[in-house]
C-alpha positions, -999 to 999 in steps of 0.1 A, spaced: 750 560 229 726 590 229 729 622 212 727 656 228 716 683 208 721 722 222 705 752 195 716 784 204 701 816 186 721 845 180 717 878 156 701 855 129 725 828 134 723 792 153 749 771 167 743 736 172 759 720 199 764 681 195 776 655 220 775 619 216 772 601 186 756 607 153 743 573 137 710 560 120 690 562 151 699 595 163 700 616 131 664 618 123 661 642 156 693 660 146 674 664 111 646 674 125 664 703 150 684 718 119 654 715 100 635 733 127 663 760 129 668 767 97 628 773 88 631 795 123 653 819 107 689 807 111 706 816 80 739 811 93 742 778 107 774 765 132 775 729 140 796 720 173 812 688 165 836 687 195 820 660 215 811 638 191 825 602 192 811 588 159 791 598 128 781 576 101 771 581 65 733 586 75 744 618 99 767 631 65 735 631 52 719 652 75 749 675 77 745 682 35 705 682 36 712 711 63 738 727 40 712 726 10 686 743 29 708 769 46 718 785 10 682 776 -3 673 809 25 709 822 15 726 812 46 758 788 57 763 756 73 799 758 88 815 732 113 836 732 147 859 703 150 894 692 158 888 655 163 909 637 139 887 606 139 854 630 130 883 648 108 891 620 90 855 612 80 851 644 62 888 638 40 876 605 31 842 613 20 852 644 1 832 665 22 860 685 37 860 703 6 821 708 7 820 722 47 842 753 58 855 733 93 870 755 119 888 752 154 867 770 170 830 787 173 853 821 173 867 812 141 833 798 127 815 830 132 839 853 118 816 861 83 
């Protein structure tokens, strides 16, 4: 499957709009789009993970390289998912505890 990848710019901020899934051949381009962001000026970063079917451990990595470089700039990496199978990913890894996760953009972008 294919990944779809959405930025949107707003006051300094970026939300990233995902659908698909997020495996070892897609996340060098998602790397390279939060990359891209992030040296662009996004301090405050939202990731849309509510149509994505699958990430694996090489699109975790991606997700904390973008978290490292957001507060290099002194910015945020938060994330938008409900999906208990994307969910359950995060509470196994530990990374729930590393990644504010909201319901909602609405809730994501309240600083």
């Amino acid at each position: 499957m294919e990944l779809e990848i959405k930025v949107a710019r707003d006051n300094g901020g970026c939300v990233v709009a995902l659908e698909g899934e997020i495996d070892v051949y897609t996340a060098p381009r998602l790397k390279d789009a939060l990359v891209e962001a992030i040296a662009d000026g996004c301090s405050h970063v939202i990731i849309d993970l509510e149509k994505v079917a699958f990430i694996d451990s090489s699109g975790l990595g991606v997700l904390v390289g973008a978290l490292r470089r957001a507060k290099e700039r002194g910015g945020t990496v938060r994330l938008v998912c409900t999906r208990e199978g994307i969910l359950k990913i995060f509470r196994i890894t530990g990374l729930d505890k590393v990644f504010p996760i909201f319901a909602s953009r609405d809730e994501a972008s309240e600083f």
